[in-house]
N, C-alpha and C positions, 0 to 999 in steps of 0.2 A: 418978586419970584426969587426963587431959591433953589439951587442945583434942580431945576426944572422944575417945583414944587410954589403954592403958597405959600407966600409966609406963614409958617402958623405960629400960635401962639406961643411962644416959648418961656421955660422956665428956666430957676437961677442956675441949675445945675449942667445945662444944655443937651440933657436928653433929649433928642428929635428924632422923630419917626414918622417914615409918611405910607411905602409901602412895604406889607411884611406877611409872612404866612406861617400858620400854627404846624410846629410839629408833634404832631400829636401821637398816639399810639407808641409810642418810644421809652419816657420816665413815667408817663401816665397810660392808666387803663391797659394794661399789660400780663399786672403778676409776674411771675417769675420767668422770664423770657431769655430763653437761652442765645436765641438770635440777636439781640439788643446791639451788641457791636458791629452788627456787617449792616444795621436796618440805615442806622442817618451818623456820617461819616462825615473826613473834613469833604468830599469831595463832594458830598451832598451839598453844605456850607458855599464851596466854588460854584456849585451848578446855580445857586439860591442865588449870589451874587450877580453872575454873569448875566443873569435872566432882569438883572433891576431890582429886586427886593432889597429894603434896605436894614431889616431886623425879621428876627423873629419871634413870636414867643414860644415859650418853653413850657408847655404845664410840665407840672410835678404831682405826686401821688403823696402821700405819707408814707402808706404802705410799702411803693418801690423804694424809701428814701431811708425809713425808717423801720427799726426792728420795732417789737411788740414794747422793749423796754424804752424806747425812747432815742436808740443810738444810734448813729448816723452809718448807714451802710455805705463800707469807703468803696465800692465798683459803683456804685450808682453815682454818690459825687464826683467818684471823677469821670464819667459819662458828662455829669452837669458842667464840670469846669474847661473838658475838653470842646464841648460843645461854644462855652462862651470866649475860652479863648479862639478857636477859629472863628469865629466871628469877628471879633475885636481885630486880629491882623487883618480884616477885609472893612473895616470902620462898620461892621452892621454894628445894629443893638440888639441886644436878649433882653424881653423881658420873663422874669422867671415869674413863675405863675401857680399859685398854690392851690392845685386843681380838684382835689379828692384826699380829706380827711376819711380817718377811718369811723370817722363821730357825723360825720356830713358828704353824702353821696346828693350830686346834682339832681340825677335821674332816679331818687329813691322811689318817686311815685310809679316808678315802672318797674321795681323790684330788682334794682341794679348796685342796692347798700342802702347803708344805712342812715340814718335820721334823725338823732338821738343828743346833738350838738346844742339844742334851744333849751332842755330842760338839764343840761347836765354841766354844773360849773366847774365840775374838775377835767371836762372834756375842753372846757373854753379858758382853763385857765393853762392845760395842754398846748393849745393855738400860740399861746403866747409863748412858751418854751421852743415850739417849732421854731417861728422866728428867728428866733435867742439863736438856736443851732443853724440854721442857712445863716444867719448873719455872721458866727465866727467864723463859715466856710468861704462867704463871699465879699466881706466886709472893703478887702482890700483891691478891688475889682472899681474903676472909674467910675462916679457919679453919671458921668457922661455917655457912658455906655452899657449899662443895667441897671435894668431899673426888678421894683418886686410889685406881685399884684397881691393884696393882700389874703384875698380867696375867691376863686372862681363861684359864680354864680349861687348866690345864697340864697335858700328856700325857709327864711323865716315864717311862722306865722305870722306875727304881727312886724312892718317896720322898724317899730323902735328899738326890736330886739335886735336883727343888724345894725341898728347905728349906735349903738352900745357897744358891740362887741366891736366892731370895727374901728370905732373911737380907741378903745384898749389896744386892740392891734398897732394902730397907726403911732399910739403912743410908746409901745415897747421897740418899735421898729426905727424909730427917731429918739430914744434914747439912747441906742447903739449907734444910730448913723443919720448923724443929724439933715443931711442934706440930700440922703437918697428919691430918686424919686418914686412913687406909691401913684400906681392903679389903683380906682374906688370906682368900683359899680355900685349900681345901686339893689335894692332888695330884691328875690322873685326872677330870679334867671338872667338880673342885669336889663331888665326889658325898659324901653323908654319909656313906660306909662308909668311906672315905678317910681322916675328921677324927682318930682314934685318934693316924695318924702324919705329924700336922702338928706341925711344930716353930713354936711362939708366944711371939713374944718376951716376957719377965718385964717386968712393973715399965712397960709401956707403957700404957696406959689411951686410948691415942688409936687405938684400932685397933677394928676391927667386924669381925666374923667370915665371910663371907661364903660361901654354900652354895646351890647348885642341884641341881632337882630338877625330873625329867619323869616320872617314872614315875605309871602302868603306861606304857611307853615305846610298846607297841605301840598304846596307846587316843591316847596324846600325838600320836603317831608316825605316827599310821594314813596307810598310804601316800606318807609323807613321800619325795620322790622322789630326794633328798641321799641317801637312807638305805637301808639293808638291807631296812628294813622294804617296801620301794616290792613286794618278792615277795612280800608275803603278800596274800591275794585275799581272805580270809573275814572274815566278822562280826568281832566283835571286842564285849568286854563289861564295863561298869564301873557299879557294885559288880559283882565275879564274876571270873570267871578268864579273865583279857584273853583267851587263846586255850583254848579250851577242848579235851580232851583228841579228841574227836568232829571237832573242825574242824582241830585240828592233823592228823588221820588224812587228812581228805578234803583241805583245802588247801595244804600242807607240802609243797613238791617236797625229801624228806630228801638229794638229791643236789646242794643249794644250800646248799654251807656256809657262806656268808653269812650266808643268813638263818636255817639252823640254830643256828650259834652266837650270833648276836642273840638269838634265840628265849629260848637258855638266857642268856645274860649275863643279861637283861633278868628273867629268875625269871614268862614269860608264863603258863607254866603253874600259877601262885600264888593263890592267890585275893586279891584287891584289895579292899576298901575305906580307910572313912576310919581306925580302925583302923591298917591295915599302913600307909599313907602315915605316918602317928604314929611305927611302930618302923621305918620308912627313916629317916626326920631325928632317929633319937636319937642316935645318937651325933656328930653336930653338937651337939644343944643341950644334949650331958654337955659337950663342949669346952668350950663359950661361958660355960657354967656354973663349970666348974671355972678359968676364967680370971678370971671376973667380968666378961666381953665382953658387947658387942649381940652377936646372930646376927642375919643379916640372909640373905631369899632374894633373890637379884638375876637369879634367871632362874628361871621355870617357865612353864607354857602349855600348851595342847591347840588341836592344828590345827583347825578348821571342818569336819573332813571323815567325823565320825563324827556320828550323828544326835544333833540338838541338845540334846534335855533331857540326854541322855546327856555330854554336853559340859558343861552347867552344872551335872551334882553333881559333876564334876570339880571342879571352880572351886568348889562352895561346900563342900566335904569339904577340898580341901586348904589356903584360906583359911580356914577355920575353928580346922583345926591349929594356922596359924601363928599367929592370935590367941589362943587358947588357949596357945598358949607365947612367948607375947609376941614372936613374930619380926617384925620389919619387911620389906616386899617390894617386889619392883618386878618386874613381868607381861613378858614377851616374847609381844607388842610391840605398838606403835601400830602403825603402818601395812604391817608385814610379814604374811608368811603366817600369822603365828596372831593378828593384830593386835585390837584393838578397832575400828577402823576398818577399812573397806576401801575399797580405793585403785584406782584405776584409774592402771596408769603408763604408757599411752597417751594419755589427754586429761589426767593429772598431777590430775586430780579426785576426790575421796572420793568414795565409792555407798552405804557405805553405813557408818553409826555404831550399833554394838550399846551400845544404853543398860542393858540389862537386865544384860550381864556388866562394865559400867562400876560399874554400882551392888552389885555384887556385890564387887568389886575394893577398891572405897574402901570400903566399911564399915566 
């Protein structure tokens, strides 16, 4: 054990992370946000600490980071620096997180950007100059205490074309800073059925695996309004089969193939527990294993909008998982829709602070 943690696998650089949570809605997913200063402060930082977190990540946007020409907007980096130095005086870690290209939108199938990154090589030869620029910004920032993700959840068509690009990335990122450590998920939103054909570089030990997971999607998902899911109307059930065969009959309009093919992507009609959440992340944590990597989850969550206790065996089944296989995490989110706090972004005031899924979190 370790300041109350497994050992986990560590790399040469000693980045170590075990519990952390995403702040999201802040440098990413935003635009132009006038409120950006008063939203995540050092005292936010304080509160994150005092509760047991011990990093957080950070997505970044392009768009908040960077003008159309390519230049680094200096109120936005120093949100980014302010942010990572209070952390560092409190020994967290940041990892900074390249969440939304203006050429690659996670959620493009839901008409939330764009998608244009797979067929356009002066868009991916762009990726590499981003880099280039957060790296002269953060270059001089401890190995030991930030790390970069190379890009949040990639929606390639084909595999190989993530591990191409990602290959170029990893290499422009380590010819500036040899010993940084690099997040690598794998293709298709990071999901663990994915990791099989992730191409991982040999002989790197500076690198941490990195894999998300929302399933049962429809319990995570419930009426999430981004989402296909927003057409399903009925109950929904965990442990048990998120949609059960009786409610798929009554609530299912089958002439929404939307939310039909959701349905099945998602495997709703499967029976859930802690369990199946286990064989969703094996094959991440054969990768991780057979590299000698961290695995690390950097995004999972359940919205508030399914009845409570129902919501905390979520959270205590699939945290259980990850300690059991020594994976280190970080919660989506503080102060968004699945947050630990809840925010009012009308008076820019918290309402309300869930202690009970906080202490559930960091254990």
């Amino acid at each position: 054990m370790h300041n109350g943690f497994p050992q986990y696998i560590q790399n040469p650089s000693g980045f170590e992370l075990h519990r952390g949570v995403n702040i999201s809605h802040w440098l990413s997913q935003t635009g132009d946000w006038v409120h950006r200063p008063s939203f995540f402060t050092e005292h936010d930082v304080e509160f994150l600490h005092s509760m047991g977190f011990d990093h957080i990540r950070l997505p970044i946007d392009e768009q908040v980071m960077f003008d159309e020409q390519g230049n680094c907007i200096d109120s936005a980096f120093i949100s980014l620096i302010h942010a990572i130095e209070w952390c560092i005086q409190r020994n967290m870690r940041v990892i900074v997180d390249l969440h939304i290209l203006r050429s690659h939108h996670f959620n493009s199938r839901n008409n939330e950007g764009a998608m244009t990154l797979w067929n356009d090589t002066i868009a991916q030869n762009h990726v590499l100059n981003v880099w280039d620029s957060i790296s002269v910004r953060l270059h001089a920032y401890p190995n030991s205490m930030v790390a970069y993700e190379c890009m949040n959840e990639p929606v390639a068509p084909e595999h190989e074309m993530w591990n191409k690009l990602v290959e170029r990335m990893i290499a422009k990122i380590r010819s500036l800073e040899p010993e940084r450590v690099i997040m690598l998920g794998s293709n298709r939103w990071q999901k663990p059925h994915t990791f099989p054909y992730l191409r991982v570089p040999k002989n790197d030990k500076n690198i941490i695996l990195t894999v998300h997971t929302y399933h049962p999607y429809f319990v995570t998902h419930y009426q999430a309004f981004w989402s296909a899911a927003k057409f399903y109307k009925g109950p929904v059930q965990y442990p048990g089969y998120p949609i059960s065969a009786k409610d798929y009959a009554s609530y299912v309009d089958t002439t929404n193939a939307a939310l039909v093919s959701r349905i099945k992507e998602e495997k709703c009609l499967e029976y859930f527990d802690k369990q199946k959440l286990q064989n969703i992340l094996q094959p991440a944590i054969d990768k991780a294993k057979e590299y000698g990597l961290q695995l690390y989850c950097s995004e999972f969550g359940c919205l508030p909008n399914i009845p409570r206790d129902m919501r905390l065996r979520y959270y205590t089944d699939i945290t259980n998982v990850f300690r059991e296989n020594n994976i280190s995490y970080a919660s989506w989110d503080y102060k968004g829709h699945f947050g630990i706090e809840t925010y009012d972004f009308e008076s820019r005031k918290p309402t309300y602070i869930d202690t009970t899924l906080i202490q559930l979190l960091v254990k």
